[in-house]
PLY file of the C-alpha trace (Angstrom):
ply
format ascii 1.0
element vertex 327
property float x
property float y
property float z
element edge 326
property int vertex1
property int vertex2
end_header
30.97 -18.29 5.58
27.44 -18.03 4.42
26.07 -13.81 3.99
23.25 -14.96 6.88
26.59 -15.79 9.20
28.07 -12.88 8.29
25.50 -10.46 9.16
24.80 -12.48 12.27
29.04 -12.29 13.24
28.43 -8.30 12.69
25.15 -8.16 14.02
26.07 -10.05 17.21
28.91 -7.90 18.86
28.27 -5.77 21.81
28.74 -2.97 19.74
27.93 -3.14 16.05
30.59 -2.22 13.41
28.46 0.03 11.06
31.15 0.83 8.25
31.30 -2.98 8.56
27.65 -3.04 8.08
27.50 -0.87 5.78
30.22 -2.33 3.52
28.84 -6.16 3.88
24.78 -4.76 2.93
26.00 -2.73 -0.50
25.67 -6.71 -1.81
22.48 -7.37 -0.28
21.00 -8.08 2.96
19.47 -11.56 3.53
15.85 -11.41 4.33
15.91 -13.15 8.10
18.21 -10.03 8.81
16.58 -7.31 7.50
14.58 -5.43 10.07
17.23 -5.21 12.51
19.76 -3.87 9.63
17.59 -1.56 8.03
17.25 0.01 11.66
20.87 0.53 11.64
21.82 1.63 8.32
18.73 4.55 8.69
20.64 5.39 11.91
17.40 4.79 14.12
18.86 2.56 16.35
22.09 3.02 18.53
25.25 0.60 17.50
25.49 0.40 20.98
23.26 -2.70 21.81
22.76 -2.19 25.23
21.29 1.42 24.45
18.77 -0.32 21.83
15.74 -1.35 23.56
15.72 2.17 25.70
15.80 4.43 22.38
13.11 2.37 20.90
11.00 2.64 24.16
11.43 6.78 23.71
10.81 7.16 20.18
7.86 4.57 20.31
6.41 6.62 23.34
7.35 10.37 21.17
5.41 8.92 18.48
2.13 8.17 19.82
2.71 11.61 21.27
2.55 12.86 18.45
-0.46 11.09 17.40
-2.19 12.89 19.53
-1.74 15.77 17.20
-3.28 14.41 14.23
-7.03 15.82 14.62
-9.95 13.32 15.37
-12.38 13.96 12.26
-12.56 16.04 9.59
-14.34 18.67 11.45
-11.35 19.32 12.94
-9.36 19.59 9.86
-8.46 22.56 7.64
-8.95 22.23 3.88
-5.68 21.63 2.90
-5.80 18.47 5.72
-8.85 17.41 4.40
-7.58 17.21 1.29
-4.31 15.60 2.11
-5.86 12.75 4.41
-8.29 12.24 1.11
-5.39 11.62 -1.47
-3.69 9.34 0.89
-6.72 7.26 1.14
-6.97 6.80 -2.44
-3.37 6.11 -2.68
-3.35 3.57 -0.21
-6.10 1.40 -1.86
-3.86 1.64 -5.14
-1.30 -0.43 -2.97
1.03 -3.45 -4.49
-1.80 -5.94 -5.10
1.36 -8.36 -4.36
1.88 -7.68 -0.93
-2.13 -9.10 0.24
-0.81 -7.88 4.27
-0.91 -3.87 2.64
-4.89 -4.59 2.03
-5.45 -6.07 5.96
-7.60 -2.63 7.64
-4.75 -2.39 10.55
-2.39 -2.13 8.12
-3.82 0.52 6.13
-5.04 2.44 9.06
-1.16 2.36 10.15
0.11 3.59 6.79
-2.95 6.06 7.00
-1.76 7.47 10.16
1.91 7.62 9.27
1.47 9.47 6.07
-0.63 12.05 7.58
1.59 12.81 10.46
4.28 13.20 8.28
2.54 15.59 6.05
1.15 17.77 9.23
5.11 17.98 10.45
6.49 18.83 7.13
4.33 21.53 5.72
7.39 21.77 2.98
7.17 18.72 1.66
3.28 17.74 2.95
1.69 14.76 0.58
2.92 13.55 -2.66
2.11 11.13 -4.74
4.66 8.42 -4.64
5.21 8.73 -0.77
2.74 6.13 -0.24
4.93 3.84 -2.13
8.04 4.54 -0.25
6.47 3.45 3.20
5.43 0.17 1.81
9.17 -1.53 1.92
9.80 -0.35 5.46
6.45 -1.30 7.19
6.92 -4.65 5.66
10.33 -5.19 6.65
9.49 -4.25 10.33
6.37 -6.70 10.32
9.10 -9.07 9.30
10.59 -8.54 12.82
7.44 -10.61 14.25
6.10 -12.41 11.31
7.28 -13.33 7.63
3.87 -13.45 5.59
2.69 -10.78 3.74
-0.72 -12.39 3.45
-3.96 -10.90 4.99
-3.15 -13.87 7.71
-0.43 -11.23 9.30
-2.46 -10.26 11.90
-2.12 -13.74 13.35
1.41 -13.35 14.23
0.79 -9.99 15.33
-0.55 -8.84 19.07
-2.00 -4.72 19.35
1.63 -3.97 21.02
3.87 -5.37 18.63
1.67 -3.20 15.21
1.89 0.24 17.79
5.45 -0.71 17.50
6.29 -1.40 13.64
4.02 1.97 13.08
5.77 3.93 15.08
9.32 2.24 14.01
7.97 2.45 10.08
7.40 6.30 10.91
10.56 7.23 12.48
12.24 5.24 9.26
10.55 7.13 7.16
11.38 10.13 8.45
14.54 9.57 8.40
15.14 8.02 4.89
13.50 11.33 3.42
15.74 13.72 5.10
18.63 13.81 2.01
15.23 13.65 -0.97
12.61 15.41 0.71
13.08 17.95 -2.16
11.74 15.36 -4.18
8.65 15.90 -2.64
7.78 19.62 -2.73
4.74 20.24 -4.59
7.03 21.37 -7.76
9.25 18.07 -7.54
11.52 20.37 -8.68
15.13 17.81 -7.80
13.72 15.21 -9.84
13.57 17.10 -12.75
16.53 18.19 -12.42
17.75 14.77 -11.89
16.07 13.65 -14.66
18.07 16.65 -16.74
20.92 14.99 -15.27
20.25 11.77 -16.21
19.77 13.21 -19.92
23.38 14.03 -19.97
25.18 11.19 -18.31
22.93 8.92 -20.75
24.10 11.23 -23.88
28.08 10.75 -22.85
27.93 6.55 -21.83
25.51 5.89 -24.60
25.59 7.83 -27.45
23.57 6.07 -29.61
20.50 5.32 -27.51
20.32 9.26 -26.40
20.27 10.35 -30.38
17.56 7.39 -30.80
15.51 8.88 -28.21
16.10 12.42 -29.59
15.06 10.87 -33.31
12.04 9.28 -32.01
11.53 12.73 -30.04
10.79 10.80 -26.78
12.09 13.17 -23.41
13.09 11.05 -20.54
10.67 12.25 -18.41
8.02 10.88 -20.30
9.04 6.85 -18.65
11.49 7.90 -15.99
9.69 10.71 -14.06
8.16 7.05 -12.12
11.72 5.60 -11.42
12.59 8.67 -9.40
9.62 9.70 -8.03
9.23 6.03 -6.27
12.55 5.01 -6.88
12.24 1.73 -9.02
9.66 -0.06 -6.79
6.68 0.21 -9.53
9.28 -1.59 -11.82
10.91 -4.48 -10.34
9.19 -7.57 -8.32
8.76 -6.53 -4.38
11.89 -8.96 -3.61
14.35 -7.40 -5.95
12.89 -3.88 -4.89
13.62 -4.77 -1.44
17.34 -6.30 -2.74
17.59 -2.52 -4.22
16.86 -0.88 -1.81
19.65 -2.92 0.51
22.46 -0.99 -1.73
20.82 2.49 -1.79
20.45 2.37 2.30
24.28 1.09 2.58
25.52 4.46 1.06
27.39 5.64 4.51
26.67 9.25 3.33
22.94 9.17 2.93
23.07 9.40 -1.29
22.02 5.96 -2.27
19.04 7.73 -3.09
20.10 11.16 -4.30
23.15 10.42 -6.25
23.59 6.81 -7.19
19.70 6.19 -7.75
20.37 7.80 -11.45
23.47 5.82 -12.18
21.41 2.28 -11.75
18.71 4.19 -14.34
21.12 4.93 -17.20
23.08 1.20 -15.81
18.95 -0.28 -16.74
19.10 1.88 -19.95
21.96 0.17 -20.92
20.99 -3.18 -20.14
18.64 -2.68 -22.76
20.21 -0.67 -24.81
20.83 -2.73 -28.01
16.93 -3.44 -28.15
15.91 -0.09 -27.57
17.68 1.19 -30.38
15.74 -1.56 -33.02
12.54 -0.17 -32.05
10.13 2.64 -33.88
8.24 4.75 -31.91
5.21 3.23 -30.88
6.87 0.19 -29.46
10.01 2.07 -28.24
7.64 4.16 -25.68
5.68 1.27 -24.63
9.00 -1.13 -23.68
10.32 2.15 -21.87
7.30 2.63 -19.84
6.87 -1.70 -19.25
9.99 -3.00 -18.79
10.40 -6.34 -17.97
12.19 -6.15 -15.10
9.46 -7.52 -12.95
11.16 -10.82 -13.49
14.82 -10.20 -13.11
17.09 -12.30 -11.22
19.31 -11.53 -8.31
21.76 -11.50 -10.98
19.91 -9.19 -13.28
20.22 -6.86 -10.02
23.64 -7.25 -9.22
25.27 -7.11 -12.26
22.69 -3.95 -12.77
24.10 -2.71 -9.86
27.81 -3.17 -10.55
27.22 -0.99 -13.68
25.76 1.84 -11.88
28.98 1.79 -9.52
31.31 1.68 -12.68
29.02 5.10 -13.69
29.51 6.21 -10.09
33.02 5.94 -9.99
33.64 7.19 -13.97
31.36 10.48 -12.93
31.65 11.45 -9.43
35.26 12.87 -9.58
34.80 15.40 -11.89
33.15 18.54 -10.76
31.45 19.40 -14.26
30.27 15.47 -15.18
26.73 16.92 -15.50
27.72 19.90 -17.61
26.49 19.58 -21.30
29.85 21.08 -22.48
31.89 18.69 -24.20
0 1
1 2
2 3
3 4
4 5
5 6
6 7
7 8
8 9
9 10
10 11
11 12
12 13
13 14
14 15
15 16
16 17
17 18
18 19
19 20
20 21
21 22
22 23
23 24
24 25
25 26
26 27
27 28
28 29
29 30
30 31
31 32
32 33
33 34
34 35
35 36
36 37
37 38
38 39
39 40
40 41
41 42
42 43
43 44
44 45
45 46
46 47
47 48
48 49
49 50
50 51
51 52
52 53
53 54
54 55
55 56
56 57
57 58
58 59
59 60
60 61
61 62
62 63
63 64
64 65
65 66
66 67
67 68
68 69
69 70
70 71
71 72
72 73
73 74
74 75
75 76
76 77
77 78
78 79
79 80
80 81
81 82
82 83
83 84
84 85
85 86
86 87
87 88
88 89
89 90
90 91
91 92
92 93
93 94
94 95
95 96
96 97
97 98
98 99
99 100
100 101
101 102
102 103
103 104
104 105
105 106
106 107
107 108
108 109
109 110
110 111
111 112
112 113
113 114
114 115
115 116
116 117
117 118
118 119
119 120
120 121
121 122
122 123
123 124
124 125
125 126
126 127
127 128
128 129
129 130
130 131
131 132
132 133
133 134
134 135
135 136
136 137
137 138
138 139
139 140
140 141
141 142
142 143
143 144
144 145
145 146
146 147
147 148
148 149
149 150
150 151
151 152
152 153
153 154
154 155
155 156
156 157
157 158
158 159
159 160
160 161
161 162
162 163
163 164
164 165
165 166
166 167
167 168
168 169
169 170
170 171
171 172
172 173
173 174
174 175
175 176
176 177
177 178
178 179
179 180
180 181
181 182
182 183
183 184
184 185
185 186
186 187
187 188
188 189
189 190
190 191
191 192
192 193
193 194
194 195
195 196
196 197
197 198
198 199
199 200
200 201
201 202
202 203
203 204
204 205
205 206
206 207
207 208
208 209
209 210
210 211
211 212
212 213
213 214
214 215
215 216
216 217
217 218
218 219
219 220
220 221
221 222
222 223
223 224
224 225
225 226
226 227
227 228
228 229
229 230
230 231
231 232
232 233
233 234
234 235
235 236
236 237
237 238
238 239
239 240
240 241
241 242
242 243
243 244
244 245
245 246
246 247
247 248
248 249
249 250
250 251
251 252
252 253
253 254
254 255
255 256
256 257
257 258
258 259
259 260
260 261
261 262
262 263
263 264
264 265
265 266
266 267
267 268
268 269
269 270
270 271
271 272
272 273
273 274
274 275
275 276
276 277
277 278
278 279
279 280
280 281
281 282
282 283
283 284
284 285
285 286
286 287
287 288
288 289
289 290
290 291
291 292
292 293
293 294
294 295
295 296
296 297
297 298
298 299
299 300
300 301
301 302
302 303
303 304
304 305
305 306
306 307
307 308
308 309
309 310
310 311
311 312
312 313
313 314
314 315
315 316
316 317
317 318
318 319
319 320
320 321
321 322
322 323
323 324
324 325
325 326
């Protein structure tokens, strides 16, 4: 059986078998299926299918609601708005230049609109840089519900309706992917440094000799990896495998695909690269760690990438002190 006929036998049940799901997208989701098991595996939609089309109708409506909050023009804003709504503007227009559809006025004005509503609700968190990024894979994979480009031709396929709808799904989404990292996201970041502390020591104990290289060359992790968590990967692999990524990160049934295995697949891509890394001098050692050429890996490069990081997983996650720098 073909992975498209298996995600259609799962998908097509009355009610829909989410460990199943969750078990069958860890290896990737095919692209035709996406939207409708991204919903699932964010827990936005009910597994119920006869519940589906209801829920979407009340958090569609609750969103533009809420819309209603956002004020009209800046005279209406405070400062801190003003200043938020300004930064996501110039984030926006720093967009993937792959993805043309990201560059189409609706579709900014969308991504606009959900980044600023999210800020106003979560005054913890607000706007960081690096949130912009994160919407990006969602609103495109619920576009892909009605249409498949990513050109600036989108609009074609798409009727007012149909973009009220993938904003308000892309929100809710959103919303709910950053619930287990919104630390992440506080003004002091202060969980991804401490993830990238963590990463420090689980790199130190699986590869020995690249950590002392790095500690020779005096070159702190933070210095190439601060990007991979704060956007988790998407600035360093092509759109498609980001998307393939992301497929195993949502199918973690316990929400940590992002907060806990995320730095496994970093020191698994450390690895992978390991035995060239450690050849290098300085100068050429920090520019292949901040460039590397995974913008033209393979679904292969992914998955065996992947099955790394779940050997690291599995070797780590048992033992209550893996993070400890005791030996």
């Amino acid at each position: 059986m073909s992975r498209s006929a298996l995600f259609e036998r799962v998908l097509s049940t009355p009610v829909v078998d989410l460990k199943k799901l969750f078990n069958i997208s860890w290896h990737g989701v095919p692209d035709e299926w996406r939207w409708q098991v991204w919903k699932y595996l964010l827990r936005y939609v009910p597994v119920e299918k006869n519940r589906t089309e209801k829920v979407l109708e009340k958090k569609r409506k609750e969103y533009d609601i809420l819309l209603k909050t956002i004020p009209k023009d800046e005279n209406e804003e405070t400062n801190d708005e003003t200043k938020i709504r300004k930064q996501i503007v110039m984030d926006i227009m720093r967009s993937n230049i792959t993805i043309p559809m990201l560059f189409v006025d609706k579709i900014q004005n969308a991504m606009k609109r959900i980044l600023f509503l999210y800020a106003l609700r979560h005054p913890a968190c607000g706007y960081v840089q690096g949130l912009n990024d994160l919407v990006v894979p969602l609103l495109v994979v619920n576009v892909e519900e009605f249409s498949m480009k990513i050109g600036e031709d989108v609009m074609n396929d798409l009727n007012e309706s149909q973009l009220q709808w993938i904003e308000a799904d892309t929100y809710w989404m959103f919303s709910a992917l950053l619930e287990n990292i919104q630390d992440h996201y506080t003004s002091e970041q202060s969980a991804i440094y401490k993830q990238l502390d963590e990463m420090n020591v689980v790199l130190e104990r699986v590869d020995a000799k690249l950590a002392d290289k790095l500690n020779e060359e005096n070159i702190q992790i933070i210095q190439f990896a601060f990007r991979w968590f704060n956007c988790f990967l998407l600035r360093e692999f092509s759109f498609k495998q980001g998307l393939r990524l992301w497929d195993t990160y949502l199918s973690d049934e316990d929400g940590n695909g992002f907060k806990v295995f995320h730095l496994y697949v970093c020191v698994a891509i450390l690895k992978k690269y390991s035995a060239k890394l450690v050849t290098l001098e300085f100068a050429d050692l920090v520019q292949f760690l901040q460039n590397l050429p995974t913008n033209e890996w393979t679904d292969d490069d992914m998955n065996s990438t992947l099955s790394e990081a779940f050997v690291l997983f599995s070797q780590f996650k048992d033992s209550p002190s893996h993070l400890s720098r005791s030996k």
